[in-house]
C-alpha positions in Angstrom: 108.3 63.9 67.6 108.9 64.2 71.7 106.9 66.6 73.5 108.9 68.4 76.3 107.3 69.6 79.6 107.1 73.3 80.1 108.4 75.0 83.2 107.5 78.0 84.1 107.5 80.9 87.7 103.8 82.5 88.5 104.9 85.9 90.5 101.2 87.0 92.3 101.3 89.2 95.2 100.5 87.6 98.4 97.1 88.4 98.5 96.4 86.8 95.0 98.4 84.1 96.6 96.2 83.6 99.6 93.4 83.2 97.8 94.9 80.9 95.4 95.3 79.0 98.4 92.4 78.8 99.9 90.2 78.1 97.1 92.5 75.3 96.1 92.3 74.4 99.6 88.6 74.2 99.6 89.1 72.5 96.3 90.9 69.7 97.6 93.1 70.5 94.5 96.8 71.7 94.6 97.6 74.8 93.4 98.9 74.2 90.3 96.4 72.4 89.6 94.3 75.0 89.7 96.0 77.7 88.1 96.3 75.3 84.9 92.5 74.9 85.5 92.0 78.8 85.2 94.2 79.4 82.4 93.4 76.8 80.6 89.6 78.0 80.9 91.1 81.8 79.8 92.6 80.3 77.1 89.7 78.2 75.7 87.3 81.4 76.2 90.1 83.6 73.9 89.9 81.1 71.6 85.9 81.0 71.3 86.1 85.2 70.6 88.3 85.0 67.4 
């Protein structure tokens, strides 16, 4: 069984995007890197409610 890598388009409005920015700036992370970070934490925190 292969596992495929997901693409996918985050639309955020600039001001969401700025701050994605900066934080992943002040990071030193990309950020993808930590978008993936926060949703996989949103995810995990869904998952602990059920």
């Amino acid at each position: 069984m292969t596992n495929k890598n997901k693409r996918f388009t985050l639309r955020a409005s600039d001001e969401l995007a700025t701050k994605l920015e900066k934080k992943a700036q002040r990071l030193g992370v990309s950020k993808n890197a930590l978008i993936l970070f926060t949703l996989e934490k949103e995810l995990n925190n869904e998952q602990k409610k059920k």
